[in-house]
LUMFIBA-713435 format. One record per residue (C-alpha): x, y, z. Coordinates in steps of 0.05 Angstrom, whole numbers, plus 5000, padded with zeros to 4 digits. Last residue first. Layout:
<nodes>
XYZ/...
</nodes>
This chain:
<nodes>
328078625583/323278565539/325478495479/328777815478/324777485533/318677665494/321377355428/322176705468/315476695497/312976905427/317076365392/315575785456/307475985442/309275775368/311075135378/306674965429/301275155366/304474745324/304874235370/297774235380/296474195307/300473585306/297273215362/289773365345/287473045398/283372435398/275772525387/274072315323/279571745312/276371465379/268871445342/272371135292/274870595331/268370515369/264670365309/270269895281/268669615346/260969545340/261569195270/266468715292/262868555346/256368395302/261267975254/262167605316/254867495337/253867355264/259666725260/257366495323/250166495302/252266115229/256165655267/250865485331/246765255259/251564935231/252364475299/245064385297/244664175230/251263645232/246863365296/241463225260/244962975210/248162485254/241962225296/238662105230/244961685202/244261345284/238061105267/239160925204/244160515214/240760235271/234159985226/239859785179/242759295229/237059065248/233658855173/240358515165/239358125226/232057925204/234957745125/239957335165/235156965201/229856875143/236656615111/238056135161/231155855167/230355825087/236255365089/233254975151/227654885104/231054675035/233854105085/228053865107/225053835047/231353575019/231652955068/223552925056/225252864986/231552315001/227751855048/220751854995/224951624943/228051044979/233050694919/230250034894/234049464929/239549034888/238448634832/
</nodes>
């Protein structure tokens, strides 16, 4: 017959090899565990940025609802104190009649 197969060769062959199997995915698992630790990171980084920038929106958007406010103010303070255009030419109108009427009978 021919020589009994090595059984102790082939386990430590699969030891061996069942370990650098568990190397490589210990060292995957670790880059995984990396990449996630950044991805986190920078998802933390992110939102806190998206907060800040809503919050410079929301006091932009009152600072110019503020203006607003104060020039529709001024506005209607303006509307107050113009001249009363029509009733002035009323009154032009009339001060031509009388000057007119003057010329007329006086003489």
């Amino acid at each position: 017959m021919g020589v009994p197969p090595d059984r102790t060769s082939g386990i430590s062959g699969l030891e061996v090899g069942l370990a650098q199997l568990r190397g490589e995915v210990g060292r995957g698992l670790e880059e995984i565990k990396g990449s996630l630790g950044i991805l986190m990171e920078r998802t933390t980084r992110t939102d806190e940025d998206v907060k800040q920038l809503r919050q410079q929106q929301e006091r932009a958007r009152e600072q110019q609802e503020r203006t607003i406010a104060a020039l529709r103010h001024e506005i209607e303070d303006l509307k107050k104190a113009r001249w009363p255009v029509a009733q002035l030419g009323l009154v032009l109108a009339l001060a031509t009649a009388v000057a007119a009427a003057v010329a007329v009978f006086v003489p």
